[in-house]
LOVEX-310863 format. One record per residue: residue in three letters; x negated, y negated, z of N, C-alpha, C in turn. Coordinates in steps of 0.1 Angstrom, whole numbers, plus 2048, in hexadecimal, padded with zeros to 3 digits. Each point is the difference from the previous one (the first is absolute). Last residue first. Layout:
<rs>
alaXYZXYZXYZ;...
</rs>
This chain:
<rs>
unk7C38327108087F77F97FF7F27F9;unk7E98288127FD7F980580F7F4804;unk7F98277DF8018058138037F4807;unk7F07F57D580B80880080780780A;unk7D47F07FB8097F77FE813805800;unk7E081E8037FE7F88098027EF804;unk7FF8207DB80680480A8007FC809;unk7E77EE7E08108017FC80480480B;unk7D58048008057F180380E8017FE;unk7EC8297F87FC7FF80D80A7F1804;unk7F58087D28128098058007F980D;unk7D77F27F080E7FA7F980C806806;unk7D58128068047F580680C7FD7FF;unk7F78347FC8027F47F97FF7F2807;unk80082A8167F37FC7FE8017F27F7;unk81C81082B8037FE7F07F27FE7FB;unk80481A8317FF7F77F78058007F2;unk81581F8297F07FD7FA8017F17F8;unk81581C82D8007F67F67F68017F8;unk81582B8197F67F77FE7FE7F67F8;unk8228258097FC7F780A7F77F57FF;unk8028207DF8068098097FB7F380D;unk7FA7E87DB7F980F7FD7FF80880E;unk8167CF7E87FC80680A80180F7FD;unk80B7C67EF7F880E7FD7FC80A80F;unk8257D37EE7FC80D80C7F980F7FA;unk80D7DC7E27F97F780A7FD80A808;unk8208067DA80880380E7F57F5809;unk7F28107D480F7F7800809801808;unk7D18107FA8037F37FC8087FC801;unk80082B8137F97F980A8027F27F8;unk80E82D7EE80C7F48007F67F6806;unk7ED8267F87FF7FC7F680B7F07FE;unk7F28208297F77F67FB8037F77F4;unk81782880E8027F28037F67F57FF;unk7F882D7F38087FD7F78037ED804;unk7E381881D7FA7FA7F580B7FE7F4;unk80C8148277FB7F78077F87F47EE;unk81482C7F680A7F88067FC7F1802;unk7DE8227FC8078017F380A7F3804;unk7EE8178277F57F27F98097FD7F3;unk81B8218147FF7EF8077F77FB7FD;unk7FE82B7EA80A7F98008027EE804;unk7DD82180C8017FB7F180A7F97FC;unk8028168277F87F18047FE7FA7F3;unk81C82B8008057F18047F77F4803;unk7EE8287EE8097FA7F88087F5806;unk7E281C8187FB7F67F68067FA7F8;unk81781E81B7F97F98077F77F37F5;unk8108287EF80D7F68017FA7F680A;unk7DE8217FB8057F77F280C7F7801;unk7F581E8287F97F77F78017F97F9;unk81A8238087FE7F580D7F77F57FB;unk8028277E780C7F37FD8047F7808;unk7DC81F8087F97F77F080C7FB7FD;unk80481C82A7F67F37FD7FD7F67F5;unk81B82A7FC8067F880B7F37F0800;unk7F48267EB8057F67F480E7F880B;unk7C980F80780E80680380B7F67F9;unk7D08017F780980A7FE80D803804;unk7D87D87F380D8018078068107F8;unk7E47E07E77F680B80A80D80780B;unk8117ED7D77F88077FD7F880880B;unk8247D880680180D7F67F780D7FE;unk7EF7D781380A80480A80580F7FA;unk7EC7E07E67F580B80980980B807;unk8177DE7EA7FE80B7F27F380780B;unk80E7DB81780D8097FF7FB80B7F6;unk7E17DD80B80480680880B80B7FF;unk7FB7E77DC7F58018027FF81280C;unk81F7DB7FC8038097F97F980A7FA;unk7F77DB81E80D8078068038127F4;unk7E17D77F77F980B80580A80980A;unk8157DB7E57F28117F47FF80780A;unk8177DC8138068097FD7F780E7F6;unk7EA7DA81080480880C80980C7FB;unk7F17DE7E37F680B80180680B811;unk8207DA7EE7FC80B7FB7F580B7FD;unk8057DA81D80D80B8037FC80A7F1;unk7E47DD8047FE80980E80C80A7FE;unk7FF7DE7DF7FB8098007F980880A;unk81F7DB80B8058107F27F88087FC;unk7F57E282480880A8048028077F3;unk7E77DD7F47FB80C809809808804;unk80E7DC7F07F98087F27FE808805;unk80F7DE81E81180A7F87F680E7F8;unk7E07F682B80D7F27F580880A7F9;unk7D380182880B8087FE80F7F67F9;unk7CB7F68168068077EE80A8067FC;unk7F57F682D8077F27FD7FE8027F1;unk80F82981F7F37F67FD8027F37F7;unk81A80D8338038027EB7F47F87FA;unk80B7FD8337F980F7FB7FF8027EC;unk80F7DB8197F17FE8017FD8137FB;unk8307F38057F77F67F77F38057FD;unk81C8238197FF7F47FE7F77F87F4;unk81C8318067F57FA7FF8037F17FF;unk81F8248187FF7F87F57F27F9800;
</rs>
């Protein structure tokens, strides 16, 4: 598990979502090469179903994101991130707090 100090400190709710989604392009990206340079077709379904599940869990990882305002607990496969909102940020933490 990554600690604290290892997480860059630009890392919040906005960023992950758009980090998850250029990750997933370039997944799919990767997968339509995969298709094409790839001759053996044992490989190119090894493959692709391979890409597909990591596509998948970023996909997943970033669905949850979408509950993060209304739960307080933002996190991107293990990793806290930040609320960028003040306001929410204070709510939540008022709210945690009691």
């Amino acid at each position: 598990m990554l600690s604290n100090a290892a997480v860059p400190l630009a890392l919040d709710l906005t960023t992950a979502k758009i980090t998850s989604w250029a990750i997933i392009a370039v997944l799919v990206l990767i997968a339509l090469g995969v298709l094409f340079v790839v001759r053996a077709v044992l490989t190119k379904v090894i493959s692709v179903v391979l890409i597909f599940i990591f596509a998948s869990a970023i996909y997943i990882q970033r669905d949850n994101l979408a509950a993060c305002p209304k739960t307080c607990e933002c996190t991107f496969f293990g990793i806290h991130l930040k609320i960028p909102d003040a306001q929410l940020a204070d709510k939540c933490t008022v709210a945690v707090t009691g």
